[in-house]
Each structure stands twice: as C-alpha cells, then as structure tokens.
N, C-alpha and C positions, 0 to 999 in steps of 0.2 A: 280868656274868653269864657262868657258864660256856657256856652251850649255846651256837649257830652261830648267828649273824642269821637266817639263813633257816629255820633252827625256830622263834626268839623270834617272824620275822614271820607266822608261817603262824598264829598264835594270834591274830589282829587281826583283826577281822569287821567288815568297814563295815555289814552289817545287825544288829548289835548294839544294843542299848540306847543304850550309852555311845558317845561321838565316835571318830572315827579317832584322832584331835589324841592325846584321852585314852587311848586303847589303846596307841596307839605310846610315851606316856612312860612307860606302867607295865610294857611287854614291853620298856622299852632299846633300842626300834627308831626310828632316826631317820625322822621322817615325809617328807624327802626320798625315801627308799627303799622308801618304801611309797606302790605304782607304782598305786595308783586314786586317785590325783588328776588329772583334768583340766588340760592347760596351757592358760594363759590368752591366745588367740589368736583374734583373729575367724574366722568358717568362711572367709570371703575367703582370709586372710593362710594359713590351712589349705591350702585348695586348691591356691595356688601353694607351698606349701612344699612338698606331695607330687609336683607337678610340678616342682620344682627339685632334691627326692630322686631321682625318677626318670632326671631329666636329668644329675644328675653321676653316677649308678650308669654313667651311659653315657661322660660324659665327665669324669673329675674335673680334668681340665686346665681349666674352665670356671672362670673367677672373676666376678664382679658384672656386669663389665660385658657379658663375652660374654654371660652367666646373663637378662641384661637386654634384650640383643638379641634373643634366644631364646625370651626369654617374648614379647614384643611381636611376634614372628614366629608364635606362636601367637593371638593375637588379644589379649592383657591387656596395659592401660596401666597400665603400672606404672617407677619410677623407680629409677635406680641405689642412688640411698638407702635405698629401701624395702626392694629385693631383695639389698643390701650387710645391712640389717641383718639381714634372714629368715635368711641365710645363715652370718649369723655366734650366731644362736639354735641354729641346726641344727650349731651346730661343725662348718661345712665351709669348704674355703679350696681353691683350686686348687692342684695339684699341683707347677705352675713354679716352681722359685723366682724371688723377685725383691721386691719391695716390699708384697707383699702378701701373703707367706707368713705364716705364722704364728709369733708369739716363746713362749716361756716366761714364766712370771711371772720380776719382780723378783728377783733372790735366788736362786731357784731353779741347783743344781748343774745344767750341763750335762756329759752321760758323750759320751766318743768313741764313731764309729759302729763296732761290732769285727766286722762278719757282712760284708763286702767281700771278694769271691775266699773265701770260707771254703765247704768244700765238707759238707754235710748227709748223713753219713751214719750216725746212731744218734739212737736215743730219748735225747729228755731232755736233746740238746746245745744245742737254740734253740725257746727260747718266745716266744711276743710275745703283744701285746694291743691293744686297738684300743676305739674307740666310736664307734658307728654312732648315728646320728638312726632313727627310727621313726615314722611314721604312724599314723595310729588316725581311726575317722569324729569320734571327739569329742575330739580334743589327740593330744598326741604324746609319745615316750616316749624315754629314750637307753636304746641296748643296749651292755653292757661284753661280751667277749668274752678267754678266756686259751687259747691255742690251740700246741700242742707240734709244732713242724714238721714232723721226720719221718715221724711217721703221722699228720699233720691235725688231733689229736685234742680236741677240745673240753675243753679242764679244768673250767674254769667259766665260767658267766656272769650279767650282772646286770642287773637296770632300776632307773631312776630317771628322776623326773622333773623334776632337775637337774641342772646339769653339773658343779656340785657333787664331788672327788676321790673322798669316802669308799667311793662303791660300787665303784668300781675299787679299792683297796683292800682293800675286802669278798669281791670274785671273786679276787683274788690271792691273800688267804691260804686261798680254798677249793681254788686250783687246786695250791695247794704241802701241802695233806694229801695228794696225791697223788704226790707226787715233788718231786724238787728239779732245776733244770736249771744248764746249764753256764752260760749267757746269756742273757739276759732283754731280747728287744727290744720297744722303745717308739716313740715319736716324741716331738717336744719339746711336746705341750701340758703346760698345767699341773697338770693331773690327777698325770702320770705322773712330774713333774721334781721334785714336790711332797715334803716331806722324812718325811710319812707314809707317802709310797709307796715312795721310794726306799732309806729303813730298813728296812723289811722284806726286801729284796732284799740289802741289805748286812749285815745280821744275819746271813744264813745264807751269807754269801759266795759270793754269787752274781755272777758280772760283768754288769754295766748297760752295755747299749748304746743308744746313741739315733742315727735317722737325719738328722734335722733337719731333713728335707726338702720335708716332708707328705705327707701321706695320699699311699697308693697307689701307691709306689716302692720299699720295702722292706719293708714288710708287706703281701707279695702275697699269702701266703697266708691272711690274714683280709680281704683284699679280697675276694677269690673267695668266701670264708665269707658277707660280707655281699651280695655278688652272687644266692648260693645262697638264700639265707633270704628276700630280698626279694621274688627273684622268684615262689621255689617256695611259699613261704607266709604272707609281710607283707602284698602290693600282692594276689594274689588272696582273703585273707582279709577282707581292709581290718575290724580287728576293732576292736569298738564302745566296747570299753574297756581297761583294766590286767588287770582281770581276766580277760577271754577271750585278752588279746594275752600275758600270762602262760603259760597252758592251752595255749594253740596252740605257743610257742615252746618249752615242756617236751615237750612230742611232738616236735617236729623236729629239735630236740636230740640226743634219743635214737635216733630213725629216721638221723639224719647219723652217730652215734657208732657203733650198734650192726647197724644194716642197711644202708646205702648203702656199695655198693661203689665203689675210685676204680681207675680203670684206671693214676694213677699209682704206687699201690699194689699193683699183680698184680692186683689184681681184689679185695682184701682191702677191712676193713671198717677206717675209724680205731682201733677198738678191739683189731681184732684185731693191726694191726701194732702199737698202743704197749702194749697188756699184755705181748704178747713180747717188744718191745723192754727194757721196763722190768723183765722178770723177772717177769709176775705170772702163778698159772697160772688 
C-alpha cells in the first residue's frame, strides 16, 4: 500500500464490528503496531515493572541484581530471576559494561562508534534513536523515539507492543520524509543492527554508528527525552490504555517540539532551531 502505516492504522476501530486481528490484515497494518493490545503480565509483575521503570530512570547503572536489592529494600520478595526476566521484557540492561551488557543478534552487522570527540554544531549531522519501556494501569507499551541532535527535535515516533524491529523501522522512514542526516546513532540491540533497519540507512548513504555500550552513555540526548516524558506525562498520567497513552503522547510531542523552550537552545523551541537549521521557512 502506498499510504503511511500511520494513516493505514488510524482506519482500525477496536469498537468496530469486525476484530482488530481482522482490521489490521485488511489495512496492511501489522497487529504488533497496533498499540491496544494489553501485554500479558500479572498486575503484581506490573507493579514492580513500573517500579523497576522508575528506578532505572534514576539509575540505569542498576542491573538485576542491584534491581533486586532495591526492590526487597522496598518491601517485595522477589528473586533475581524474576526481576532478571521483568527486566529483560522491559529491554533494559545496566549501563556498565561487563557480562551482562547487552549483544546484538547473530549475524547481525556491527557499525563503529563515529560520534567520539565529534563536535555538534548544525542540523541534520546526528540523529539517533532509542526505545523506552512504557507503563500503562493495564500492560505496557514500547516507545521508539528518532531525535536530531542539534535542535532536539523529535522526527518521529512509535508504539508497539513488542519488541519486535518493524516499528523502529516504521518511525525511521517517517523521520527521513523529513531530512536526511549525516550520522545515524543507534546502540547494538537488535531492533536497530537488524538488516531491515540498517538498509534503510544504507540506501540513502547515510553513515551508521553504534555505541555498544548501552543505554544511556551516548544517546544522552534521547535519555533526557525519556526522562522528560516519563516524568512530565507517563508516571503522572499513569494512562488506562494504547489508546489514551497514544492521545497523551501526541500532545506532548508537539508541546516538546513546538512550545517547550530549552535553555540549551537560547531559549528557542526544537522546532524552531531545526526548521532553520534545516532550511525550512
């Protein structure tokens, strides 16, 4: 189909006659990406997942076992295994390297890290991307994020409720209608190492960097992104489902892009430094 996923999906009505299942196969929208489905987790294994969200917004240096101490310092018995696997549902991994970092799939190309001592000064020379875990009172959701360094700028972004590559993907080729960048930084999951994703990027000859590192060493500025959002309107929302967590994150989106000033920016809005940056008037 020619149109965008996200027009094919906006045509799928879970209060419809017909099934989601069914909507989704006849709009070409895979039903991974269409974010009102409920993930399948006791409210228990919930509750400490949004306190395990919480707790590595705070510290992503934390891995299972600290993660485990942590919880059990707040009163839940709970065991490395349990909270080794919650956290590896939540695609989170501590930040140290060492044996517990996180690998690439099999196969998968790894690119050199190229944003080292490289100094950021125009639009459109470093983009990255990232995927954040999400909360919800009833399941949970993954947020994709493609974010243009110099003016902050939000390109695009995506939910799903798997971790599953395609929606990263999906927000990539919506953020390159918008420009094309010098560099393209990722980390080494396999979302991003994946030869769906990394063709895209190669096609338009774009140089692919990856940090290796984990989360929250070189994609500082979609760190603070998911900082922003969680605090300012994930965890105070705490929204009931795909579709309100949807709605909500389309408003903050836009309030981040087109009204929120950053003092590292003059005082200017995201939008405002990458339109100019980029030439648009």
């Amino acid at each position: 189909m020619s149109l965008p996923l996200s027009t094919r999906r906006g045509w799928v009505d879970s209060s419809a006659g017909l099934s989601v299942r069914r909507q989704c196969r006849l709009a070409g929208v895979p039903r991974s990406s269409f974010y009102y489905v409920p993930a399948p987790e006791s409210e228990e294994n919930l509750v400490l997942m949004r306190l395990i969200d919480e707790q590595y917004m705070r510290h992503p240096e934390f891995g299972s076992p600290r993660m485990t101490d942590w919880l059990a310092e707040q009163g839940h018995a709970v065991n490395r295994k349990r909270v080794s696997r919650l956290m590896q549902r939540m695609g989170l991994q501590a930040i140290t390297p060492g044996p517990h970092t996180s690998k690439p799939a099999p196969g998968h190309v790894i690119y050199p890290y190229l944003l080292r001592d490289l100094r950021i000064d125009r639009v459109n020379q470093v983009w990255s991307t990232d995927i954040t875990y999400v909360p919800m009172r009833h399941g949970f959701m993954y947020l994709t994020a493609v974010m243009e360094w110099r003016s902050r700028f939000v390109l695009a972004w995506e939910l799903s409720n798997t971790l599953e590559g395609l929606f990263c993907v999906v927000a990539l080729e919506r953020a390159l209608s918008r420009g094309t960048p010098e560099i393209f930084n990722t980390d080494q999951g396999s979302q991003f190492t994946s030869q769906a994703f990394t063709r895209v990027l190669l096609d338009k000859g774009i140089a692919i960097s990856m940090d290796g590192r984990g989360r929250a060493l070189d994609n500082v500025f979609i760190e603070r992104l998911w900082w922003s959002v969680k605090y300012e309107e994930i965890y105070p929302k705490s929204y009931a489902d795909g579709h309100e967590l949807h709605r909500g994150l389309d408003a903050w989106f836009n309030y981040y892009n087109y009204e929120r000033r950053h003092s590292a920016l003059d005082k200017r809005t995201p939008a405002e430094v990458f339109h100019q940056g980029a030439g648009w008037k």
